[in-house]
C-alpha positions in Angstrom: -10.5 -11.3 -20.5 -13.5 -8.3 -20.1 -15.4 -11.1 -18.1 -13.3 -12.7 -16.0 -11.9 -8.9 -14.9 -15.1 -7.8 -14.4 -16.2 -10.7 -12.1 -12.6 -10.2 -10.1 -13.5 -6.6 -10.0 -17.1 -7.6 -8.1 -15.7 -10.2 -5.8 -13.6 -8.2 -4.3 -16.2 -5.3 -3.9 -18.2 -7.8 -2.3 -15.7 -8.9 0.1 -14.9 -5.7 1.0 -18.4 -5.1 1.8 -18.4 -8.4 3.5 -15.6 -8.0 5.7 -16.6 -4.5 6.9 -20.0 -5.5 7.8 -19.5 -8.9 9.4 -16.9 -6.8 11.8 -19.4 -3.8 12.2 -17.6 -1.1 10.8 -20.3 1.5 8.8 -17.6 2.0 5.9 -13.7 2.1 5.2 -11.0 4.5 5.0 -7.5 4.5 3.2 -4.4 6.3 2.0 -4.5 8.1 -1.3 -1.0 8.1 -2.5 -1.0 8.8 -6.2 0.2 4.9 -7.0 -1.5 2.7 -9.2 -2.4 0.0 -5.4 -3.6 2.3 -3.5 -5.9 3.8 -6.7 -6.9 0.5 -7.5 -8.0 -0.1 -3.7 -10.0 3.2 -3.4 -11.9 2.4 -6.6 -12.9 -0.7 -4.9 -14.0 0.9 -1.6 -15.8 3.4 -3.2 -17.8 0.7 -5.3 -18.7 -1.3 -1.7 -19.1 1.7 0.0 -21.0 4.5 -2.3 -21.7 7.3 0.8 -18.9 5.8 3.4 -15.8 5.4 1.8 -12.7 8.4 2.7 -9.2 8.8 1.4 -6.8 10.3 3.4 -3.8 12.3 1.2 -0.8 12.1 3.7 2.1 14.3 1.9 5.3 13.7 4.5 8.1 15.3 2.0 6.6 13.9 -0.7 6.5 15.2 -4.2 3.9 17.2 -5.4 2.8 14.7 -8.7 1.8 12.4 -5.8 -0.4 14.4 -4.7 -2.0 15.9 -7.9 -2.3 12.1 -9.2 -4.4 11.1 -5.3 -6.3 14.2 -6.1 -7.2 13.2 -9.5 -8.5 10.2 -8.6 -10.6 11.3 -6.3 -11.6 13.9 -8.1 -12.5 11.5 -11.2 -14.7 8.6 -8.9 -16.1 11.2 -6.7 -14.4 9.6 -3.5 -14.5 12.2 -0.4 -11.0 13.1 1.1 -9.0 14.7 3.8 -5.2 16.2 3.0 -3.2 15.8 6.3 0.4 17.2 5.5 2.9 15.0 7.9 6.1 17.4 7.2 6.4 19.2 10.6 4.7 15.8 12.6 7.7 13.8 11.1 10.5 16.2 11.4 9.5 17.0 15.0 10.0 13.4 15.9 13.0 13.0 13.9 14.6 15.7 15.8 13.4 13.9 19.1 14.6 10.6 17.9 18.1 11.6 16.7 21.2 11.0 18.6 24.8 10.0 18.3 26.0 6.3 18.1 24.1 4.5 15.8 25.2 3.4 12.4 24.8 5.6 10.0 24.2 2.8 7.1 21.0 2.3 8.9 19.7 5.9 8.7 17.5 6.5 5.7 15.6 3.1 6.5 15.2 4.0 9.9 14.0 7.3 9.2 11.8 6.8 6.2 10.0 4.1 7.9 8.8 6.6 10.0 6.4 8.0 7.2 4.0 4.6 6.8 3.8 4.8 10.3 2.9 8.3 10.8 0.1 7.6 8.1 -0.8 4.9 9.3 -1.7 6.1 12.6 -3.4 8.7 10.9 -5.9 6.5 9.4 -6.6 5.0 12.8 -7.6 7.8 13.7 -10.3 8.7 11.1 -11.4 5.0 11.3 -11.8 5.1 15.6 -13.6 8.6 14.6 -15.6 7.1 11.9 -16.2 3.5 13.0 -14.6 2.8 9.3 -12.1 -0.1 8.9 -8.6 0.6 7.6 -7.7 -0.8 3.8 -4.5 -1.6 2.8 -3.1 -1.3 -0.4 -0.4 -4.4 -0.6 -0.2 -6.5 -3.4 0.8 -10.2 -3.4 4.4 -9.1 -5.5 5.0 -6.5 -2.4 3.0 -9.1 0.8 5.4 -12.2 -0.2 9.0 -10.6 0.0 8.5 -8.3 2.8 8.3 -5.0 0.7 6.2 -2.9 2.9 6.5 -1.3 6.7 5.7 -3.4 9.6 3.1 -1.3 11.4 3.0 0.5 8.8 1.5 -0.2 5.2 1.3 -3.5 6.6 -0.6 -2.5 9.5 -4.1 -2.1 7.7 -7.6 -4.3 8.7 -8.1 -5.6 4.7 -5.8 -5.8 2.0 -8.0 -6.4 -1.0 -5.1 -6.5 -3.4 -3.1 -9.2 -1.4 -3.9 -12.0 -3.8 -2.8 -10.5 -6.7 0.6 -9.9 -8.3 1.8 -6.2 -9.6 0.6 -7.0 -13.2 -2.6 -8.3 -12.2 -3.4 -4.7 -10.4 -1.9 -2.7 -13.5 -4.8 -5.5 -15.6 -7.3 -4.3 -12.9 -6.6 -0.8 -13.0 -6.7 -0.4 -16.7 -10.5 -1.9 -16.7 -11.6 0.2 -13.9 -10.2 3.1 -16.0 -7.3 4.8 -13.3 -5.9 7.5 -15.1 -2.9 5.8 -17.5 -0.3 8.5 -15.9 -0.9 6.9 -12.7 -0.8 3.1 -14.2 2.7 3.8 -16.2 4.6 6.0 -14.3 7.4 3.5 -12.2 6.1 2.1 -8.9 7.3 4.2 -6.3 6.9 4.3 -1.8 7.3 8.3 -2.0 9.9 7.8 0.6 12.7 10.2 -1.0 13.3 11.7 -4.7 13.7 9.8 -7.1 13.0 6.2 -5.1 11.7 3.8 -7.0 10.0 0.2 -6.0 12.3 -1.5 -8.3 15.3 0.2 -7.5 14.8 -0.8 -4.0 13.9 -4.2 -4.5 16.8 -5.1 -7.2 14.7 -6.8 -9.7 11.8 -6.0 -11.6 8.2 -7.0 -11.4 7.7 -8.7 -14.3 10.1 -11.3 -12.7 9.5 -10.7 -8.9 5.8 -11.9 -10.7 6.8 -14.7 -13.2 8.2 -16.2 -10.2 5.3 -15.8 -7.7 3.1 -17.5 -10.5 5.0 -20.0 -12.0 7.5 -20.8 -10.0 10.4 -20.3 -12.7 13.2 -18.0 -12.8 16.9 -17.2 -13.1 19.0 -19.0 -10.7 20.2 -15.7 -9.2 16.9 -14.5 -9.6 15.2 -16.9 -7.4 17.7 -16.9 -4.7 17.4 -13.3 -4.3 13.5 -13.9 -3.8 13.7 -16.8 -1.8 15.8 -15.1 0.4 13.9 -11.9 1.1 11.2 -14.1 1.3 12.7 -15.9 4.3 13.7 -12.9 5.9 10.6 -11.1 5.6 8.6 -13.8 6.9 7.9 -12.1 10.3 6.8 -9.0 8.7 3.4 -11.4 7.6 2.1 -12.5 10.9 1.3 -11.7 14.1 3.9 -11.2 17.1 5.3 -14.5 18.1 4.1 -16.2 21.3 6.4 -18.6 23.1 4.5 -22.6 23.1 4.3 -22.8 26.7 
């Protein structure tokens, strides 16, 4: 198990390095957000990139344990960062955005979709500074039923995680040694108190995964996934252009 981790955990250094090189960026930059992904990812870009690899901590109401648990990582694999607080950015364009008609069951998507976004911008604009690509943190579990922002999380250059399924990261993060508070605590966005990935998604990972690698589930189960995966398909490709 040791080896074959191991030898995932250099392939996908090397591709990183790969990648950035072949599209002649100098080194990468990402969001820190306390979560098992996006640790998982920063290990990894530290290991391709040892002098040119930045994590950005982008707090937009978020709670403070998110924050402590970016900084420890950091802190622990020596990766250099910048804290950019989004609080007064996101309610300054929430206030310019609000206004009466809409349908108030559409609200706190509309609105907490504006945080990704905001931070993803952000990281656009230390990689444009920089000459860094942008890495995403998306896993496969998250990538095949849509649960990430368009243009947002999902709007990064790599996303060296999007091959493998939520227990495969937590596998990968225990052998690079992430902090285990970061690797148990329940998968969570950060978009409001007390949200959880899980909650939102209305099933678990363990079976969001069993499905995604073997194909088997519950009937209900599986038409719950084969659904979002349907309607998410957008989400995973480019802008569609008429065949004329």
């Amino acid at each position: 198990m040791k080896s074959s981790i191991d030898e995932l955990a250099q392939k996908l250094t090397s591709w990183l390095r790969e990648m950035v090189l072949a599209a002649g960026g100098k080194g990468v930059v990402l969001g820190m957000s306390g979560g098992v992904d996006s640790s998982v990812a920063a290990v990894l870009c530290k290991r391709a990139f040892a002098e040119t690899t930045l994590g950005v901590i982008m707090p937009c109401h978020s709670g403070e344990i998110d924050k402590e648990h970016a900084e420890l990582v950091a802190a622990k694999f020596h990766i250099p960062v910048k804290i950019v607080v989004l609080d007064d950015v996101f309610d300054i364009l929430l206030e310019t955005l609000r206004g009466d008609g809409y349908d108030v069951a559409t609200k706190r998507l509309a609105e907490n979709n504006i945080k990704p976004r905001l931070r993803m911008g952000t990281l656009y604009y230390f990689a444009n500074r920089l000459g860094y690509l942008v890495v995403g943190a998306s896993n496969k579990s998250e990538l095949s039923v849509g649960y990430f922002t368009k243009h947002g999380d999902g709007g990064s250059d790599l996303m060296p995680l999007g091959n493998l399924v939520k227990s495969q990261v937590r596998d990968l993060a225990n052998y690079l040694d992430i902090p285990v508070e970061i690797i148990d605590k329940p998968p969570s966005a950060g978009l409001w108190e007390g949200q959880t990935d899980e909650g939102e998604l209305g099933l678990s990972y363990s079976e969001l995964d069993r499905y995604l690698i073997t194909g088997e589930a519950e009937g209900k189960i599986k038409k719950k996934i084969d659904s979002m995966m349907s309607k998410s398909r957008h989400k995973c490709y480019p802008a569609l252009i008429p065949p004329l």
